[in-house]
SEZAGU-90802 format. One record per residue: x, y, z of N, C-alpha, C in turn. Coordinates in steps of 0.2 Angstrom, whole numbers, padded with zeros to 4 digits, always signed. Layout:
N
XYZXYZXYZ ...
END
This chain:
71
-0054-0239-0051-0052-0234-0045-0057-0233-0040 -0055-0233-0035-0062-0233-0029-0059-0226-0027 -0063-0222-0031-0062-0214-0030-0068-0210-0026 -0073-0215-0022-0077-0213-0015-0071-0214-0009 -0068-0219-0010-0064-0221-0003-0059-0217-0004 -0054-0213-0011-0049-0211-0011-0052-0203-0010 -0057-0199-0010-0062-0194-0007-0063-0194-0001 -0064-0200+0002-0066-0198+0010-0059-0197+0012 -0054-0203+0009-0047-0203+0015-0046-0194+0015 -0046-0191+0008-0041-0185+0007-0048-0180+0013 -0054-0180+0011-0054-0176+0018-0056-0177+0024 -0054-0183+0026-0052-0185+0033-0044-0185+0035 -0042-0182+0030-0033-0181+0032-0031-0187+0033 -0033-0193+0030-0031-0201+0033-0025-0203+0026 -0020-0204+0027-0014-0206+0023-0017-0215+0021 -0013-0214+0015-0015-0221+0014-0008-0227+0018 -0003-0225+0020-0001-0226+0026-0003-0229+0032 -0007-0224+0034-0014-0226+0040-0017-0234+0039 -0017-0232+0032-0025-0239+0030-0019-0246+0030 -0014-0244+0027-0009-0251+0027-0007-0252+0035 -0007-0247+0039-0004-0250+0048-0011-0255+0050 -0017-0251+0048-0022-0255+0052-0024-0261+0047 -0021-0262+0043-0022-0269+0037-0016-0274+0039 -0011-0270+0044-0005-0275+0043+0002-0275+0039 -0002-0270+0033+0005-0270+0026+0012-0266+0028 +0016-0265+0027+0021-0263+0028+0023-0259+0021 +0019-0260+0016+0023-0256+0010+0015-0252+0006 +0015-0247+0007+0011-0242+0005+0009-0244-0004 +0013-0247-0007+0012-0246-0013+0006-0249-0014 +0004-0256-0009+0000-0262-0009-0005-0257-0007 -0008-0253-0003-0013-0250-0003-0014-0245-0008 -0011-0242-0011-0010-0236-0017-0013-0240-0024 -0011-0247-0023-0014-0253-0030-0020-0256-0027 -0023-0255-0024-0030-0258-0021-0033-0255-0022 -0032-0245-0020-0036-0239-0022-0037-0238-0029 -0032-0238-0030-0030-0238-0038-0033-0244-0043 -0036-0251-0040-0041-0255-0045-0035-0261-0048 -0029-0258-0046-0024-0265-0048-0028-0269-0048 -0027-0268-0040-0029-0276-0036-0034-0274-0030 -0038-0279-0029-0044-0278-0024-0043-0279-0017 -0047-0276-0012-0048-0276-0006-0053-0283-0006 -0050-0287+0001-0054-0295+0002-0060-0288+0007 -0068-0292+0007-0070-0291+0010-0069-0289+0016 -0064-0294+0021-0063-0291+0028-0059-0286+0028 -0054-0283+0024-0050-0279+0025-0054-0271+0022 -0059-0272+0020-0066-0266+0019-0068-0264+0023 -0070-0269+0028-0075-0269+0034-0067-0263+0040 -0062-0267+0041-0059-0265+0042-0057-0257+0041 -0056-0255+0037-0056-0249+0035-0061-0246+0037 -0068-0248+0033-0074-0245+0035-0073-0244+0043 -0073-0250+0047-0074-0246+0055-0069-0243+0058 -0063-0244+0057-0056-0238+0059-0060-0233+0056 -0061-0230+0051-0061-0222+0049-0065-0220+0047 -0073-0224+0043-0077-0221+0041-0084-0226+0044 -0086-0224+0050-0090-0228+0053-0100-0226+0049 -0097-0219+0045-0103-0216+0044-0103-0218+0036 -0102-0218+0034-0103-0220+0026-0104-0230+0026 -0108-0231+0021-0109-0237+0019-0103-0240+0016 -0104-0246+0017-0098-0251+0014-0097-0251+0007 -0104-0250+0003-0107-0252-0004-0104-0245-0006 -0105-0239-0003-0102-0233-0004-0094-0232-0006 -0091-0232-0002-0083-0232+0000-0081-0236-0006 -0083-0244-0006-0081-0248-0011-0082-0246-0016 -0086-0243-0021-0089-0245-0027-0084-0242-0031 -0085-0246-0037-0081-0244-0044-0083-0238-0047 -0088-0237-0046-0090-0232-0051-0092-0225-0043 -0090-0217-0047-0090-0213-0039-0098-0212-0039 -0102-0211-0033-0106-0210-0032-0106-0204-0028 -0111-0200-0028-0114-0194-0024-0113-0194-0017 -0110-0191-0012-0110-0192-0006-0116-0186-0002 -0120-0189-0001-0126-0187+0002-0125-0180+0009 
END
């Protein structure tokens, strides 16, 4: 589970919704299974995210498997 990226969206008020219009997906579920560790995020679609909504956090941050400490 990428539980930094699913902490930022909830307090940036950003649905996961949001993340699938600007990835292009049409079915929520697909982003819901990418946060959730199903299945992973392709690099470009991190960067993505990263610069729509969180241009202040690192890539290495957002992404990681394991939750880190938000400074």
């Amino acid at each position: 589970m990428l539980k930094n990226l699913e902490v930022a969206l909830s307090e940036k008020k950003i649905t996961r919704s949001q993340v699938a219009s600007i990835l292009g997906y049409t079915r929520y579920a697909t982003i819901s299974d990418k946060i959730e560790g199903k299945t992973t995020f392709s690099f470009d679609e991190a960067l993505k995210i990263k610069r729509a909504f969180f241009p202040e956090y690192e890539l290495e941050f957002l992404f990681a498997k394991e939750e880190l400490q938000i400074a």
